[in-house]
N, CA, C and O atoms as a DFTB+ gen file, in Angstrom:
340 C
 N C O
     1  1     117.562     139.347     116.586
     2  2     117.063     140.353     115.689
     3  2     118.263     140.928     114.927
     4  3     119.241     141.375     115.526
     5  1     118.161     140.906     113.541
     6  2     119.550     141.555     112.307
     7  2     118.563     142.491     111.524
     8  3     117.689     142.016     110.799
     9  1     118.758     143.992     111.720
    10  2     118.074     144.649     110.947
    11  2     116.782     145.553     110.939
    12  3     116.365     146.403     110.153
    13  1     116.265     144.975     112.252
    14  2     114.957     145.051     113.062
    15  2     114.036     143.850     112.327
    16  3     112.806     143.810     112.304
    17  1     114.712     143.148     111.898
    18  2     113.557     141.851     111.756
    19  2     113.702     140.631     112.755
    20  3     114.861     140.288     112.987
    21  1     112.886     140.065     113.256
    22  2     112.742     138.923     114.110
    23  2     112.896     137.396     113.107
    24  3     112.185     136.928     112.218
    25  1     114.322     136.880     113.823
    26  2     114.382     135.602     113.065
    27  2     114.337     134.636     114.169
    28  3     114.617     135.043     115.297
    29  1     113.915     133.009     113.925
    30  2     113.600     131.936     114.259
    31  2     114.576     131.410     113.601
    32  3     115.015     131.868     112.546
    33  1     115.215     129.857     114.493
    34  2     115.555     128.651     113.734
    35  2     114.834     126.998     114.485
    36  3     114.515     126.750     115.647
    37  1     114.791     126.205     113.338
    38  2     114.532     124.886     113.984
    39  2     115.352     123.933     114.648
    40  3     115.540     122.996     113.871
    41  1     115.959     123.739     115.803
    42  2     116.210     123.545     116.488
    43  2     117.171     122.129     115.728
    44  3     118.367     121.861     115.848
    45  1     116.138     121.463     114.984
    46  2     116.226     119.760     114.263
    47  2     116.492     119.739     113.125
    48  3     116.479     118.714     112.444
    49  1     116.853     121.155     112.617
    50  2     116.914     121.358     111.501
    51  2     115.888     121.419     110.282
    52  3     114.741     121.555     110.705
    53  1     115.946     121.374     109.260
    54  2     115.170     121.768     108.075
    55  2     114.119     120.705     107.649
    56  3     113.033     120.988     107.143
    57  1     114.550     119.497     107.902
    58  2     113.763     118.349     107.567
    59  2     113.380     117.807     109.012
    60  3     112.607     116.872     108.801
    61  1     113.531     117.934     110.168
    62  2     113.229     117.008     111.430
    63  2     112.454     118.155     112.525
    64  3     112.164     118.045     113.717
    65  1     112.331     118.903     111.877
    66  2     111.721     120.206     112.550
    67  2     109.994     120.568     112.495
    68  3     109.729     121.415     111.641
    69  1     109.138     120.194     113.059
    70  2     107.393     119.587     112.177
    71  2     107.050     121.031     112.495
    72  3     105.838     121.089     112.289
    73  1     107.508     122.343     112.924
    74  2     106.674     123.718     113.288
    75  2     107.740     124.272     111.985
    76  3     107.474     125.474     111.976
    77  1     108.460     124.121     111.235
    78  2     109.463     124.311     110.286
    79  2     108.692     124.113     109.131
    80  3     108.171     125.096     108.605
    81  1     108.568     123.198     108.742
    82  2     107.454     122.534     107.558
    83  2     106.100     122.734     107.662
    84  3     105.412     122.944     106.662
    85  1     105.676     122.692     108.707
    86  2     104.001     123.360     108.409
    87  2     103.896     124.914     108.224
    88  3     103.027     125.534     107.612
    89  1     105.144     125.463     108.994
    90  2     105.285     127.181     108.991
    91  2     105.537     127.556     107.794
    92  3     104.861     128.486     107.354
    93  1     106.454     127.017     107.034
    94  2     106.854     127.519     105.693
    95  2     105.419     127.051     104.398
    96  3     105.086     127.672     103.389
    97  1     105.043     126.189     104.778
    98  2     103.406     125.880     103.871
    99  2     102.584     126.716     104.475
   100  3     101.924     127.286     103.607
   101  1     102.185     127.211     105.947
   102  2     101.073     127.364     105.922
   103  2     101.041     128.554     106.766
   104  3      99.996     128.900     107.315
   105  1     102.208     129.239     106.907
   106  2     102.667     130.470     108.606
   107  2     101.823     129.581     109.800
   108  3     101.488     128.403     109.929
   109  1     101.709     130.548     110.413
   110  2     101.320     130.830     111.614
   111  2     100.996     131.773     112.738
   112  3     100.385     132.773     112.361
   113  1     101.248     131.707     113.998
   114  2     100.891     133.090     114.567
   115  2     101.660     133.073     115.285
   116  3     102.256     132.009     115.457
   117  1     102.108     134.524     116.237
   118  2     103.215     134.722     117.198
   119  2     102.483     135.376     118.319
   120  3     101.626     136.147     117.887
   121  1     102.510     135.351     118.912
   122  2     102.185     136.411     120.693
   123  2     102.798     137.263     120.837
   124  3     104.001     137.002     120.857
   125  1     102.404     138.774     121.023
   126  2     103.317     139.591     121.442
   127  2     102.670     140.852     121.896
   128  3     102.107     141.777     121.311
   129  1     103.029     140.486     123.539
   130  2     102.505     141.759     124.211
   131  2     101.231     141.435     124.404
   132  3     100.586     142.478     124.507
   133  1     100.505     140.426     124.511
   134  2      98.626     139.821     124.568
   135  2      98.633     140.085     123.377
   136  3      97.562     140.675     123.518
   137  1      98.856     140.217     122.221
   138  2      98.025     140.041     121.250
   139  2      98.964     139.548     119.737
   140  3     100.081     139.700     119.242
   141  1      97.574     138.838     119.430
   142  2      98.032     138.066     118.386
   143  2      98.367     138.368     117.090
   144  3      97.828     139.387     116.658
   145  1      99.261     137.650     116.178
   146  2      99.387     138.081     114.934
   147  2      99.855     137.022     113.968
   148  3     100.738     136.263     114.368
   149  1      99.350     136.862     112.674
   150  2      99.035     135.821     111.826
   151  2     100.219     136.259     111.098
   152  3     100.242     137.425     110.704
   153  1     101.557     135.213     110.779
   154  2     103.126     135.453     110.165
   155  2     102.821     134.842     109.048
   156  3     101.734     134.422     108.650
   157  1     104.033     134.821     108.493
   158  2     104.761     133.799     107.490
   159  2     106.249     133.718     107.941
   160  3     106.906     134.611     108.476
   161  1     106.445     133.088     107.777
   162  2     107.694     132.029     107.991
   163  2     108.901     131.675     106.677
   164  3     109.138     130.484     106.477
   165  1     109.491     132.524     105.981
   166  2     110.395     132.680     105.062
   167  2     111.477     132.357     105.136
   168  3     112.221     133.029     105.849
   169  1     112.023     131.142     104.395
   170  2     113.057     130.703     104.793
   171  2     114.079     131.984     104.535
   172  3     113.811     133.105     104.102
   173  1     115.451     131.372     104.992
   174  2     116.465     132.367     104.678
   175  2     117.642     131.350     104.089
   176  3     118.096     130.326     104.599
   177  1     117.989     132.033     102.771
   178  2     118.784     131.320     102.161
   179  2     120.258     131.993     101.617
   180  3     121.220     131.513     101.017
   181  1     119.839     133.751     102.291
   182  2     121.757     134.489     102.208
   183  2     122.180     133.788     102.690
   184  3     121.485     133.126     103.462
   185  1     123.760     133.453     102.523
   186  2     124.518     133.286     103.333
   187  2     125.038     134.189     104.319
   188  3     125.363     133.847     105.456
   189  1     125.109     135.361     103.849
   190  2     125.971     136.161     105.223
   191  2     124.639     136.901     105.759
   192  3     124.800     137.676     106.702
   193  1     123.650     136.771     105.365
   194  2     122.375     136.999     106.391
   195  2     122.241     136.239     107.550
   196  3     121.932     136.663     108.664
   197  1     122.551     134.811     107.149
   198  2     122.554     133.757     107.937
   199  2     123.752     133.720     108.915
   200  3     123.470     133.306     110.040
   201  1     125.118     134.099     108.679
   202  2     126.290     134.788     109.656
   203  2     125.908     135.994     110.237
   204  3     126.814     136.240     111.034
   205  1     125.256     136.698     110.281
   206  2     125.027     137.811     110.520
   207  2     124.115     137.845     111.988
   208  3     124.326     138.504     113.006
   209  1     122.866     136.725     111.629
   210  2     121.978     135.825     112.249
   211  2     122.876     134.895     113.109
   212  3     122.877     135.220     114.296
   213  1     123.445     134.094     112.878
   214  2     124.535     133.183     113.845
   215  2     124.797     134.374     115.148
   216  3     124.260     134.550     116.242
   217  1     126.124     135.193     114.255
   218  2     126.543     136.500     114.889
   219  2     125.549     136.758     116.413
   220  3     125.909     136.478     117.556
   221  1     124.146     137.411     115.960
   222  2     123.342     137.515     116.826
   223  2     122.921     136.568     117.948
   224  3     122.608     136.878     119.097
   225  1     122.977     135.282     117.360
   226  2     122.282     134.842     118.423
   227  2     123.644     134.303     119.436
   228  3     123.518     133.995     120.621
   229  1     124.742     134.280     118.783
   230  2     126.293     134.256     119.656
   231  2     126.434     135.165     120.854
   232  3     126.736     134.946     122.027
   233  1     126.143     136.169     120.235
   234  2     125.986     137.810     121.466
   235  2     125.150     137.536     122.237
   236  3     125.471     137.462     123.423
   237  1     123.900     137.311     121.870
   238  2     122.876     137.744     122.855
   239  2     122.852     136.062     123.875
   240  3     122.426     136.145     125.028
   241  1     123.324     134.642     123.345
   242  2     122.808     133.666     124.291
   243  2     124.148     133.164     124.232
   244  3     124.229     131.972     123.935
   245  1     125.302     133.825     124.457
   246  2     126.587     133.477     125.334
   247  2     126.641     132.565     126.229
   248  3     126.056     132.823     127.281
   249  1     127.394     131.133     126.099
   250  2     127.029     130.808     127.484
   251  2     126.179     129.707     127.806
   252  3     126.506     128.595     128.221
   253  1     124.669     130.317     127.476
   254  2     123.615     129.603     127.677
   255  2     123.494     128.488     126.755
   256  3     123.863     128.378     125.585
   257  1     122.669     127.377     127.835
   258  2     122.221     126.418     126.682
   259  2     121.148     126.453     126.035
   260  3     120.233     126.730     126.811
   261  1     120.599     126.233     124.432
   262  2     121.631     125.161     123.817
   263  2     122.593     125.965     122.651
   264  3     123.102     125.491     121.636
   265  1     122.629     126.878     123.000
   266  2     123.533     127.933     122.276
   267  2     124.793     127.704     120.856
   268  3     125.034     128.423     119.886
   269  1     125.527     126.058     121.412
   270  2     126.040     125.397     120.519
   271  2     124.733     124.611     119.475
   272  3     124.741     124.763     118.253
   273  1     124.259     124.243     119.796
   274  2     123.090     123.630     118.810
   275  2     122.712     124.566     117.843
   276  3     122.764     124.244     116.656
   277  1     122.292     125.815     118.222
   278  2     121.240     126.844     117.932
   279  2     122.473     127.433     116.957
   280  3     122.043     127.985     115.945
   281  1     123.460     127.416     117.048
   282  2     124.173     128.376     115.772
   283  2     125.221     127.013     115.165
   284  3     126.214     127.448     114.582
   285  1     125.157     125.816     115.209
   286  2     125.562     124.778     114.549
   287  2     124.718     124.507     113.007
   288  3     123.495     124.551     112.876
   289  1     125.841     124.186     111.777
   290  2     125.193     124.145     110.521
   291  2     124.106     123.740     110.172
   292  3     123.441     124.377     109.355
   293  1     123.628     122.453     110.775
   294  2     122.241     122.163     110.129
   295  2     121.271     122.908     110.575
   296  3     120.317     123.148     109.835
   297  1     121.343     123.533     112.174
   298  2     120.376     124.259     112.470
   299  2     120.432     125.600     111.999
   300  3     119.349     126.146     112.209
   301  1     121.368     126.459     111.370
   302  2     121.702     127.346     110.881
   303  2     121.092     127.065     109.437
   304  3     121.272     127.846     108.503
   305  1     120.702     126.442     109.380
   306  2     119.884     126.066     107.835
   307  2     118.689     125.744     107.907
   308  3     118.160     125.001     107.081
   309  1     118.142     126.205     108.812
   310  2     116.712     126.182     108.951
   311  2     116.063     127.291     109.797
   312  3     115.212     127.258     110.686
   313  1     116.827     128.382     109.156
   314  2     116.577     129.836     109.863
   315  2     115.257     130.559     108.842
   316  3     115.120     130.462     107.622
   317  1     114.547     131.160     109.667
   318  2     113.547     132.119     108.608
   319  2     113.038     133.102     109.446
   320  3     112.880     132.975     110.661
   321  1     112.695     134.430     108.545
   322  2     111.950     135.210     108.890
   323  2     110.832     135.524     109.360
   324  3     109.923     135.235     108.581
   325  1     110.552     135.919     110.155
   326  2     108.859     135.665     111.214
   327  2     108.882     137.192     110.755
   328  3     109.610     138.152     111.008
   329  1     107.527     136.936     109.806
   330  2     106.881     138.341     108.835
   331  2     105.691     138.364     108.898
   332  3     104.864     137.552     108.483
   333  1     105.499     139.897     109.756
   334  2     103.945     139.667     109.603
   335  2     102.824     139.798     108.193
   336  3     103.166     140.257     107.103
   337  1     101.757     139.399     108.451
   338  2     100.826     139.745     107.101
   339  2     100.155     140.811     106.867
   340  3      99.514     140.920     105.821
């Protein structure tokens, strides 16, 4: 979270990622707390939004795997905003 917004990335990146490409055409929904809610999925194309985002997910999954994957460039390019409707 940068800002109080909740961000996602695709794991496979921008093109190899199939919840990436249907999310950005068509959202989707998230769980939270039992109950549901219908998003959109906005890519993110700042750059230092996207460092900022890296930043975060460096702090919070130290350590853990797959932590190198998850803030590596291609997957860092397939970051977006989970916004509700």
């Amino acid at each position: 979270m940068v800002d109080k917004q909740v961000f996602i990335r695709g794991a496979k990146g921008i093109e190899n990622t199939k919840w990436y490409q249907a999310g950005i055409k068509n959202g989707g929904q998230v769980e939270v707390a039992g109950k549901t809610f219908e998003v959109e999925y906005q890519p993110v194309k700042n750059a230092e939004l996207i460092k900022q985002i890296t930043a975060a997910y460096n702090k919070k999954y130290q350590g853990q795997y797959p932590i190198d994957l998850m803030v590596s460039d291609p997957v860092s390019k397939a970051t977006v905003a989970v916004v509700k409707k």
